[in-house]
C-alpha positions in Angstrom: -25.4 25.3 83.5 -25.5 27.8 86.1 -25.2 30.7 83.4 -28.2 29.3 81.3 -30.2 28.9 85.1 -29.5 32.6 85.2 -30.1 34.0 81.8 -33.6 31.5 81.2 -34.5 31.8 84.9 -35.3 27.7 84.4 -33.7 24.7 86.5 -30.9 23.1 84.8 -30.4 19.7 85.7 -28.4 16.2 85.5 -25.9 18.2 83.3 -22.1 16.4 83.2 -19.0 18.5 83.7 -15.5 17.3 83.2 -12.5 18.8 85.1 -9.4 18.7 83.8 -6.9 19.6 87.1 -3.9 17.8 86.4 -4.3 14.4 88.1 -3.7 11.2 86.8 -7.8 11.0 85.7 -9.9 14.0 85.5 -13.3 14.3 87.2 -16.1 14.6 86.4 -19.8 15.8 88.0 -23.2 16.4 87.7 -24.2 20.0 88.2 -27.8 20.8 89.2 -28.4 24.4 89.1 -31.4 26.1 90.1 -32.1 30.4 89.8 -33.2 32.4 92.8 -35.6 34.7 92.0 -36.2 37.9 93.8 -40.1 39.2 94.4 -39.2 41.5 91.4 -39.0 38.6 88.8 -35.0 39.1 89.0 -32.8 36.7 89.0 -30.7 37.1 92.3 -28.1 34.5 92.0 -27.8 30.9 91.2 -28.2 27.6 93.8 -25.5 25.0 92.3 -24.9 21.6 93.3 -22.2 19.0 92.4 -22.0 15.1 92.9 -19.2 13.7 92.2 -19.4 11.0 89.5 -15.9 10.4 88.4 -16.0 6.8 89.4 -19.7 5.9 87.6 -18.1 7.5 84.8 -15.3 5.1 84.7 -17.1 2.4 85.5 -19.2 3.4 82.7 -16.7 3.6 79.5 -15.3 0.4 81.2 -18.6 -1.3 80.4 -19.1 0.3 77.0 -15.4 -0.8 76.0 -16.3 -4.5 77.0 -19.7 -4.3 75.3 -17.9 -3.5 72.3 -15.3 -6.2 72.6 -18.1 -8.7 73.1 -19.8 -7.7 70.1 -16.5 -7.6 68.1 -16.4 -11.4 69.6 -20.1 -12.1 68.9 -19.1 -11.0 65.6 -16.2 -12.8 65.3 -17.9 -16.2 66.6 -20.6 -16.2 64.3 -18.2 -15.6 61.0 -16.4 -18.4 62.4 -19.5 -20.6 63.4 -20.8 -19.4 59.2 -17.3 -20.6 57.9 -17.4 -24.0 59.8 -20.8 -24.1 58.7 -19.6 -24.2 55.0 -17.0 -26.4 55.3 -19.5 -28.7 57.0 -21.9 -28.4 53.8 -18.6 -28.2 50.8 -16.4 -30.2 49.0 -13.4 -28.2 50.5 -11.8 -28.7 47.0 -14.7 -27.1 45.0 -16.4 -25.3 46.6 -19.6 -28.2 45.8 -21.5 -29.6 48.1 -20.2 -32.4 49.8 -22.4 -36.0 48.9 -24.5 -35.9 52.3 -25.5 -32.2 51.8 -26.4 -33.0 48.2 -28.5 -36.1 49.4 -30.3 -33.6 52.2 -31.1 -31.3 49.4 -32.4 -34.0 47.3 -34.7 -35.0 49.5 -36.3 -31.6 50.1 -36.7 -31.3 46.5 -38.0 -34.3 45.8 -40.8 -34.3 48.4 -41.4 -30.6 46.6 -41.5 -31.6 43.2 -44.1 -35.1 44.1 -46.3 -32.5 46.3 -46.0 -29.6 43.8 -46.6 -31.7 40.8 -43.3 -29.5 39.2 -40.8 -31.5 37.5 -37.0 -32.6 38.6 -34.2 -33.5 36.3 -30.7 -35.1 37.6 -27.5 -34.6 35.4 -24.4 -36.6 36.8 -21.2 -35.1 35.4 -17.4 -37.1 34.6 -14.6 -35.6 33.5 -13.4 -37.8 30.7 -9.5 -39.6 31.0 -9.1 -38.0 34.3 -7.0 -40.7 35.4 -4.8 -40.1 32.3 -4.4 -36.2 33.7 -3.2 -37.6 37.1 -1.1 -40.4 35.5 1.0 -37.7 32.7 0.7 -34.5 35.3 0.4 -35.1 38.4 -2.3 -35.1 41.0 -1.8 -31.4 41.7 -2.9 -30.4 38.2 -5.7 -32.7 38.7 -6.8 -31.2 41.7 -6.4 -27.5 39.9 -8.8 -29.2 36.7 -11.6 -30.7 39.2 -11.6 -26.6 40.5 -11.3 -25.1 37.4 -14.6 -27.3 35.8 -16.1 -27.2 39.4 -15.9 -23.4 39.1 -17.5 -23.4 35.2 -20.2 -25.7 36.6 -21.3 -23.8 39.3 -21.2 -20.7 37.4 -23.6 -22.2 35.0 -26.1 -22.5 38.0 -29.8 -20.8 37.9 -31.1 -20.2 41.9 -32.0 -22.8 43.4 -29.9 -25.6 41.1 -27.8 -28.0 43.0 -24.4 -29.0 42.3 -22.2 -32.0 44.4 -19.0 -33.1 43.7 -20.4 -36.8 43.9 -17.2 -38.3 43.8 -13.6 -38.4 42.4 -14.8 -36.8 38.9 -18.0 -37.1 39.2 -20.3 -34.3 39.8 -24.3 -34.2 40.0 -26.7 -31.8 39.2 -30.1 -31.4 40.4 -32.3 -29.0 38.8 -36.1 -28.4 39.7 -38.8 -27.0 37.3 -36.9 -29.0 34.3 -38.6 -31.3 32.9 -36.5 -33.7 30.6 -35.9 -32.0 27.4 -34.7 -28.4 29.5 -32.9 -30.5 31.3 -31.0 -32.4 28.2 -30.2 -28.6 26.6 -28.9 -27.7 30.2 -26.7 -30.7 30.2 -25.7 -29.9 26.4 -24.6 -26.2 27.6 -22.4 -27.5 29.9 -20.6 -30.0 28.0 -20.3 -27.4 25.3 -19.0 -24.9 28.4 -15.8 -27.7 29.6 -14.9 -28.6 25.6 -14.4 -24.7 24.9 -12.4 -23.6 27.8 -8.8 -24.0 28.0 -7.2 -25.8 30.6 -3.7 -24.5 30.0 -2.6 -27.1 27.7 -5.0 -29.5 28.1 -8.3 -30.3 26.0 -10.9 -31.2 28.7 -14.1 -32.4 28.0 -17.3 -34.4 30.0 -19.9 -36.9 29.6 -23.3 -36.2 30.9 -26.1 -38.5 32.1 -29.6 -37.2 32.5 -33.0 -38.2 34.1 -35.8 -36.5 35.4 -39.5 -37.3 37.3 -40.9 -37.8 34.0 -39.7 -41.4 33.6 -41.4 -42.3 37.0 -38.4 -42.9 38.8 -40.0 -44.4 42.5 -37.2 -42.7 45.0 -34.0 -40.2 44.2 -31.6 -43.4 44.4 -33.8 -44.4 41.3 -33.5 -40.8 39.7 -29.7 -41.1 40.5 -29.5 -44.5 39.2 -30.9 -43.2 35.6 -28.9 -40.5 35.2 -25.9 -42.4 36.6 -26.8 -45.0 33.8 -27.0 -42.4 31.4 -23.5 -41.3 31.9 -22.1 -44.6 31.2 -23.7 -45.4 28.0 -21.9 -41.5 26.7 -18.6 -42.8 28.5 -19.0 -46.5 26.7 -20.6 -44.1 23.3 -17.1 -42.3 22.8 -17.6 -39.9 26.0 -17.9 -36.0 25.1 -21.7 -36.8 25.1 -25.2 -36.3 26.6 -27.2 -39.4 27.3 -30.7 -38.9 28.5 -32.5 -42.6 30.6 -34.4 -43.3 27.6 -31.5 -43.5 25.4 -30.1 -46.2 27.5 -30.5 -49.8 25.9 -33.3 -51.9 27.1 -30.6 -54.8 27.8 -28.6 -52.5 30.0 -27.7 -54.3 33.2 -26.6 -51.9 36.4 -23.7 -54.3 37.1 -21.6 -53.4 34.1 -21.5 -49.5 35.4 
């Protein structure tokens, strides 16, 4: 700095030095320099201060090395706050969404679909003989079929669909701007989905119950209840089905389900 002072005749200022001088911790300082100028316009010499700021220094890179630890933690909190986050919303299983998270989301779409005037279909999902699987394999191969279709359903999903495992088997779809005919080729797609994928050597298939808004259901425990209804007439039909609410006898009493 005390060079440039001489050579651009110009104040140098605030400018940190480090000295290297064989101690434990080098110093450093911050050099002020300022040119004298003789009555010529010549530069005579060179006025040079130094403060020692070894210590601020330190203090310094201390506080930048714990700024970057706690951001490393801040980082590290709010993965681990994201990850409880999701197991608080999942089936830890399937990767769904758990039964009260489903029910939250129902809700908000519901209230969407009666103030929008757009419609809301409900497909409830069973895999069929599960119990047999369990019974002849074991419950660890069940556990590896209820990810494997988990995984086929969700990967059938348009933004903004909803999948829960609802229970056991069970698994229920929600799936706004359908009306009830979208909503029955959806639930066809998937049924067709399960049948053609091999499950090692297993043939795996599902029933499917379906409802939507257009059948006036009053509440989503209605909606649910059609749907639910639905799937028991394809189980009780010979399973491997679809069953939309209106296909579901007149005489058809909830208590049988």
């Amino acid at each position: 700095p005390w060079q440039r002072a001489a050579s651009e005749l110009a104040p140098q200022t605030g400018i940190i030095l480090g000295l290297s001088s064989g101690l434990s911790q080098a110093q450093t300082f911050m050099v002020n320099s300022t040119p004298i100028i003789g009555d010529d316009g010549k530069c005579r010499g060179v006025l040079a201060s130094f403060g020692d700021v070894s210590e601020l220094e330190r203090n310094k890179t201390e506080l930048s090395r714990m700024l970057g630890k706690l951001k490393k933690s801040r980082s590290e909190i709010k993965r681990q706050n994201e990850k409880l986050e999701i197991l608080a919303m999942r089936d830890p299983l399937t990767g769904c969404l758990n039964r009260r998270t489903f029910m939250e989301a129902f809700e908000t779409l519901w209230t969407s679909a009666k103030r929008h005037g757009h419609s809301l279909s409900c497909v409830m999902v069973d895999i069929d003989h599960f119990k047999s699987v369990n019974d002849q394999h074991g419950h660890g191969v069940g556990d590896l079929l209820l990810q494997k279709v988990a995984s086929l359903l969700i990967s059938a999903l348009r933004d903004g669909d909803q999948v829960c495992r609802y229970g056991g088997e069970e698994f229920c779809f929600l799936l706004p701007h359908l009306d009830i005919e979208h909503a029955r080729e959806a639930a066809e797609r998937y049924r067709r989905l399960i049948e053609s994928t091999k499950f090692n050597e297993l043939h795996v298939t599902v029933s499917l119950g379906v409802s939507a808004l257009d059948w006036g259901a009053k509440d989503p425990k209605e909606l649910l209840e059609q749907a639910d209804k639905g799937l028991y007439v394809a189980k009780r039909g010979g399973r491997n089905r679809v069953v939309t609410w209106n296909e579901v006898p007149s005489d058809f009493a909830m208590s049988e389900s």
